[in-house]
C-alpha positions in Angstrom: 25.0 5.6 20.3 28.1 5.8 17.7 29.4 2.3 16.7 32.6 4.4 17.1 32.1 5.4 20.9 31.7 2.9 24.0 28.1 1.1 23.9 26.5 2.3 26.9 24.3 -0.1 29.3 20.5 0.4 29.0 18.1 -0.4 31.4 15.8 -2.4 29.3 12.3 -2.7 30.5 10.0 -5.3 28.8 6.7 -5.0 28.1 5.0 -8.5 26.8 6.9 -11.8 27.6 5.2 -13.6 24.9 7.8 -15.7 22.6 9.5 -12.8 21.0 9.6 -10.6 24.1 11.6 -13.3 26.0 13.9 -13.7 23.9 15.0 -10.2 22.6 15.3 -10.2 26.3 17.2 -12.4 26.6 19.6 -11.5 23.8 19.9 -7.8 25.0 20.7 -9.8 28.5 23.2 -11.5 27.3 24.3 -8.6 25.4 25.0 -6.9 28.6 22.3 -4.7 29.0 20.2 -4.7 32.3 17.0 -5.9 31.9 14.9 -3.8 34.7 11.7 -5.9 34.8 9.3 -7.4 32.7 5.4 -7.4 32.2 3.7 -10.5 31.6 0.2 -12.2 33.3 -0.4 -15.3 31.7 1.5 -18.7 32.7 2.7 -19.3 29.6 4.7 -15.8 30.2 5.7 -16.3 33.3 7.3 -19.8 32.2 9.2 -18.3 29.5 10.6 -15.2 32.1 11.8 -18.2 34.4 13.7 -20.0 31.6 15.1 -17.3 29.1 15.5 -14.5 32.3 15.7 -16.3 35.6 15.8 -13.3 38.2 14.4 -10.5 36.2 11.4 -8.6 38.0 7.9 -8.9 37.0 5.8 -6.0 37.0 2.7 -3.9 36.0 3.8 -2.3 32.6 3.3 1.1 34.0 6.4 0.0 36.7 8.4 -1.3 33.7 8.2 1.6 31.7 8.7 4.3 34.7 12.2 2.2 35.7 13.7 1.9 32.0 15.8 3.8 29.8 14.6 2.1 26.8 10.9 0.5 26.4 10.3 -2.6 24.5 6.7 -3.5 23.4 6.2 -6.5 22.3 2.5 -6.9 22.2 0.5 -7.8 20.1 -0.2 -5.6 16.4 -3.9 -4.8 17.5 -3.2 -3.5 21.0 0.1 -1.6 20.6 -1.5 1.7 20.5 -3.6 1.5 23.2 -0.7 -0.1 25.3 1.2 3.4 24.2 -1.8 5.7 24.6 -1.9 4.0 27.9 1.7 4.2 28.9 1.8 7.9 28.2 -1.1 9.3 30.1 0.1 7.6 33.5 2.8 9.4 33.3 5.1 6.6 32.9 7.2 7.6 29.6 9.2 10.5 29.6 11.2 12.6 27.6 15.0 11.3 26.4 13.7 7.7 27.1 13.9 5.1 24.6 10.4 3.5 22.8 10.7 0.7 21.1 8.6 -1.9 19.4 8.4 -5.2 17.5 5.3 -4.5 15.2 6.3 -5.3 11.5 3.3 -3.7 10.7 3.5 -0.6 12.0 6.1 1.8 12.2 6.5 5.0 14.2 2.9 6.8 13.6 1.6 4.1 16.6 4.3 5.8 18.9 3.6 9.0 18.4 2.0 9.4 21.8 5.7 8.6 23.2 6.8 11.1 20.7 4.9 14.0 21.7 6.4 13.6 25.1 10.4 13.7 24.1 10.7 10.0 23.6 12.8 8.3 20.8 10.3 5.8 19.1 12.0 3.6 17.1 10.2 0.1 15.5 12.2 -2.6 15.4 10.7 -6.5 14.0 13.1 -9.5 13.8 12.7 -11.3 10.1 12.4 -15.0 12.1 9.5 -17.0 13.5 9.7 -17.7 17.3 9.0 -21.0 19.3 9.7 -18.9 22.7 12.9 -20.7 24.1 16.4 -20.9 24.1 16.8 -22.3 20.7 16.0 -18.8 19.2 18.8 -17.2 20.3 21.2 -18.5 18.1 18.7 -18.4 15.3 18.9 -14.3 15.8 22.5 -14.5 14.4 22.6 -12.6 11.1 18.2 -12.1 11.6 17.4 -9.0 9.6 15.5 -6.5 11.4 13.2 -4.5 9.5 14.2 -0.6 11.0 12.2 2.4 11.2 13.2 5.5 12.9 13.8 9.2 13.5 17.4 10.0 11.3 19.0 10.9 14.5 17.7 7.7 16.0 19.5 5.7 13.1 23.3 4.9 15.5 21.0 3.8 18.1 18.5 1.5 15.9 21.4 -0.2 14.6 23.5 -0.8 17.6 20.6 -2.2 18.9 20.6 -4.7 16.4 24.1 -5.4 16.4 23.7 -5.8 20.3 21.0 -8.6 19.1 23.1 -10.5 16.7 20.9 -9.5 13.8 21.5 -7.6 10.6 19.7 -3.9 9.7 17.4 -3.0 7.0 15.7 0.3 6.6 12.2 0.2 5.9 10.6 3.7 4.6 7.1 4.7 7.3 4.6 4.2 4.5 6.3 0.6 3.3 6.0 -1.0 6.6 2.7 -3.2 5.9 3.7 -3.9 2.7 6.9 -5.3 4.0 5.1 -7.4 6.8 2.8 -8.4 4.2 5.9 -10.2 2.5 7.2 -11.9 4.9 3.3 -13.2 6.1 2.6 -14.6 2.9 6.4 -16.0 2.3 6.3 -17.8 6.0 2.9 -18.0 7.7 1.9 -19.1 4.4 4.7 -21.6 4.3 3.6 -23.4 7.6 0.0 -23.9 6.3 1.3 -25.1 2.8 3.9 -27.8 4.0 1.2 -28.9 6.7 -1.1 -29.7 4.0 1.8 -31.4 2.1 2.1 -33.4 5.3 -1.5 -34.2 5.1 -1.6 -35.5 1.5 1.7 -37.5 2.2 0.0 -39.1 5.2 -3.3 -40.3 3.3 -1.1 -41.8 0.5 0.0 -44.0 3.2 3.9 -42.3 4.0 4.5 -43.0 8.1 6.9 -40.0 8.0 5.3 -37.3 5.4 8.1 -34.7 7.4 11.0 -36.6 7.2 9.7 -37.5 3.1 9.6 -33.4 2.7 12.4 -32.0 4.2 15.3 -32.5 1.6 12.9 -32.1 -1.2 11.6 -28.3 0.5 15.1 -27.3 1.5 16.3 -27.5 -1.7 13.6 -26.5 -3.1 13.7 -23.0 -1.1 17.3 -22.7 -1.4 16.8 -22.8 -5.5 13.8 -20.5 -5.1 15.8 -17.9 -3.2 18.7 -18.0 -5.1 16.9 -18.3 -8.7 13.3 -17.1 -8.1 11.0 -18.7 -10.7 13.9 -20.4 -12.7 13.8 -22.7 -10.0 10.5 -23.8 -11.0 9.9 -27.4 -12.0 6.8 -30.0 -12.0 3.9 -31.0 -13.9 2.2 -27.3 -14.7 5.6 -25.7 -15.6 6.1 -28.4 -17.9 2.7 -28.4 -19.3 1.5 -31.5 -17.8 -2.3 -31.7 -18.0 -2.5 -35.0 -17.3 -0.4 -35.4 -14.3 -2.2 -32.3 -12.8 -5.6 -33.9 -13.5 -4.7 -36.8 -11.4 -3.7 -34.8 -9.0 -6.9 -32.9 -8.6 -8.7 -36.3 -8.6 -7.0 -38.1 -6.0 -6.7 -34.8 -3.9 -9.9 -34.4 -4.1 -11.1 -38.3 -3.1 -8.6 -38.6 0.2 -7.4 -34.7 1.4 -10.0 -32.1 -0.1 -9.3 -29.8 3.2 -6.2 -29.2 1.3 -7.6 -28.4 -2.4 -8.3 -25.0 -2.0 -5.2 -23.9 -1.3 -3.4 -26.5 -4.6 -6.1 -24.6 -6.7 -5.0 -21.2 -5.8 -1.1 -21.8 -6.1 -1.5 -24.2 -8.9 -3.0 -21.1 -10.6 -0.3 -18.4 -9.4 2.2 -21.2 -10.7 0.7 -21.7 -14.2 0.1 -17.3 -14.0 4.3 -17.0 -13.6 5.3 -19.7 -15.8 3.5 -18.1 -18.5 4.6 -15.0 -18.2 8.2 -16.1 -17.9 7.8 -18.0 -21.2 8.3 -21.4 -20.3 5.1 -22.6 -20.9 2.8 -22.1 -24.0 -0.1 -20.2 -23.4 -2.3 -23.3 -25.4 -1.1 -25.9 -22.2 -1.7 -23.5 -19.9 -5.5 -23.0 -21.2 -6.1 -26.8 -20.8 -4.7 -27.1 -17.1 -6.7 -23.6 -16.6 -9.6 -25.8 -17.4 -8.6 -28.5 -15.0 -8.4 -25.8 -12.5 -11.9 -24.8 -13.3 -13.6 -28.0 -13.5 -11.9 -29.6 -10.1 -12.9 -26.0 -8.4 -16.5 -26.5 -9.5 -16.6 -29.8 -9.3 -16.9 -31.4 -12.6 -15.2 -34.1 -14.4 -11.8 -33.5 -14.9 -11.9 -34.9 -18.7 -8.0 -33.5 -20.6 -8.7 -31.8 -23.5 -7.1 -33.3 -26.7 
């Protein structure tokens, strides 16, 4: 498939209607693809099918596969190569068809039983979060999809993509954990900080802790991305000890579900600000201490 030459229609099959199956769906729908039929049990799928593909077939996967020109897998990371190994013994991939998953995880070495019978595998993961509905398919707009695929599967990969809304990126076979792992820890890690930010806004008594957040973390992550750790500003970068102690205290009287996690980015934070030389290594000894102490749970006395 040549950006240069007419896009040809695919008959899409889907295999997993969870949130991101739906709505790549969807999006290859609208895109004008066909979208065969679609696999998915559980009510929740079933819902999403009704909303983001009204009139598309449901079906066992091995009927989705056997109808489709191109495969898409969007299962889960822990059963994608037995839904494969599956697939290929029934018979229901075949040679010249398309494979296709959404793992960011893995790349092509789970596909391989597609491989050894003529398919194209190609793995495919959307940068973005998904709540499951309608609202994501504008947030695919400029989405960069991390790509992995056979060189002569590259024209296809990316018109794919295009067909999506989304922007390519090339990620190497061996890289392709190590590039999940980056966007886990920069997102699923995100949810799970501001929730706790929530939670310590709430038991100082705020009646909307989201509402108190959201300018302060948007411009906060725009600076980040933009400026990495020059963005950086609060008590530890500027060598506050006793700001941070009172943090530590009052953390942990009135939210100490959330103190593990201060302890271990308050310590990544004081690592960084070090090493980019904007903070003395004798201030970042005493909040070390702090650290220490609230960790163990001792007095958290400042050091002279």
């Amino acid at each position: 498939m040549s950006s240069a030459a007419p896009r040809p229609t695919l008959r899409v099959g889907v295999i997993g209607a969870g949130r991101v199956g739906a709505v790549l769906a969807a999006a290859l729908r609208r895109a004008g693809h066909e979208i065969t039929a679609v696999a998915g049990e559980s009510d929740a799928s079933r819902a999403r099918i009704a909303d983001l593909l009204p009139g598309a077939r449901t079906a066992k996967p091995t009927t989705v596969a056997r109808a489709a020109d191109l495969v898409l897998l969007t299962v889960p990371d822990d059963m994608l190569g037995n839904v494969v190994t599956q697939l290929a013994a029934s018979g229901a991939l075949r040679e010249g068809q398309y494979v296709v998953h959404t793992s960011g995880r893995h790349g092509l070495a789970v596909l391989e039983p597609a491989r050894e019978l003529g398919a194209h595998v190609l793995a495919l993961h959307p940068a973005m979060t998904f709540t499951g509905t309608a609202v994501d398919l504008d947030r695919l707009s400029g989405c960069v999809f991390g790509l992995t695929a056979e060189p002569a599967d590259h024209d296809v990969a990316e018109q794919l993509v295009r067909d999506l809304g989304g922007k390519p990126m090339w990620v190497p076979e061996e890289m392709r954990t190590l590039y999940h792992a980056g966007l886990a820890h920069g997102a699923n890690h995100l949810v799970t900080l501001v929730t706790e930010a929530m939670e310590i806004l709430s038991a100082a008594g705020a009646t909307d802790p989201a509402g108190t957040l959201r300018p302060l973390l948007t411009a906060a992550l725009d600076n980040a991305l933009a400026q990495g750790d020059a963005a950086l500003t609060g008590p530890i970068v500027r060598g506050d000890a006793g700001t941070v102690a009172a943090h530590l205290e009052d953390i942990r009287d009135n939210a100490p579900q959330t103190l593990p996690s201060y302890l271990a980015l308050a310590r990544a934070t004081l690592g960084r600000a070090v090493s980019d030389g904007r903070l003395l290594p004798i201030r970042a000894l005493k909040i070390g201490r702090l650290l220490d102490a609230a960790q163990f749970g001792l007095p958290l006395t400042v050091d002279a």
